[in-house]
N, C-alpha and C positions, 0 to 999 in steps of 0.2 A: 574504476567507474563502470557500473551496468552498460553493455551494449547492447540489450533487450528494450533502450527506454524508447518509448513512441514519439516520431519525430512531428512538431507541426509546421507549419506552413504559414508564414505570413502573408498579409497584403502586399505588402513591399518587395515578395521575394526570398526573403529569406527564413532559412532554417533554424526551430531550435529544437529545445528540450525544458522538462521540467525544472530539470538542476542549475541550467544556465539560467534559466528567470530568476530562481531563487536566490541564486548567487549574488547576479546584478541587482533585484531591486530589495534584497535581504528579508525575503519573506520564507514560510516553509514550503520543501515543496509540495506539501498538499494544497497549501493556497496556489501555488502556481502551476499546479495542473489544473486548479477549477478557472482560474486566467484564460488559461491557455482552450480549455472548452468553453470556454464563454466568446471569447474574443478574439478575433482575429487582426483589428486593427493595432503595430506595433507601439502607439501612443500608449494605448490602454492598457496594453502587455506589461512596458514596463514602468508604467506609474509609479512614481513613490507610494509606499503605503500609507494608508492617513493615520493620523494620530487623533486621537479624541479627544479634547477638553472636557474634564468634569467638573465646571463652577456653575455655579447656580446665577445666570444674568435672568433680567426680570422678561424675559424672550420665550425663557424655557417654560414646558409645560405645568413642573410642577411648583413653580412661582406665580403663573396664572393663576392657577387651579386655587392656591393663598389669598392672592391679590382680590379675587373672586367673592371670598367669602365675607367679608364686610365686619364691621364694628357689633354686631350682633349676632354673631354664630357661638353656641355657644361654649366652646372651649377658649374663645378669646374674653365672654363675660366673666367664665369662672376664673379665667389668670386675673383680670382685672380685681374681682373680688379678693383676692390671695397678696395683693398687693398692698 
């Protein structure tokens, strides 16, 4: 292990490092060096990393953006026609 690596400083007190966030919350440690200058609250340090859903709910923008375009736009005329 590097003992060159920059130590930071919590709220709470305590000490880490890049490689120790990365470890506990399994992210790389380039994310947990921008953690680590970002934030200093220990909550936020070792957050799980979020996971992103890719489904299409009708919440999402580009279901609005559909939802939007109505019974007369007209690539929904021409399927219509096709059918």
């Amino acid at each position: 292990m590097n003992t060159k690596l920059k130590k930071y400083t919590l709220d709470d007190g305590t000490i880490t490092d890049a490689v120790e966030v990365s470890k506990k919350v399994g992210i790389t440690i380039k994310n947990a060096r921008t953690r680590l200058s970002v934030h200093t609250d220990p909550s936020k340090v070792f957050r799980p990393k979020q996971i992103h859903k890719r489904e299409d709910n009708p919440d999402s923008y580009k279901m609005r953006k559909i939802m939007k375009r109505g019974m007369f736009d007209p690539m929904f005329v021409k399927a219509f026609k096709t059918i």
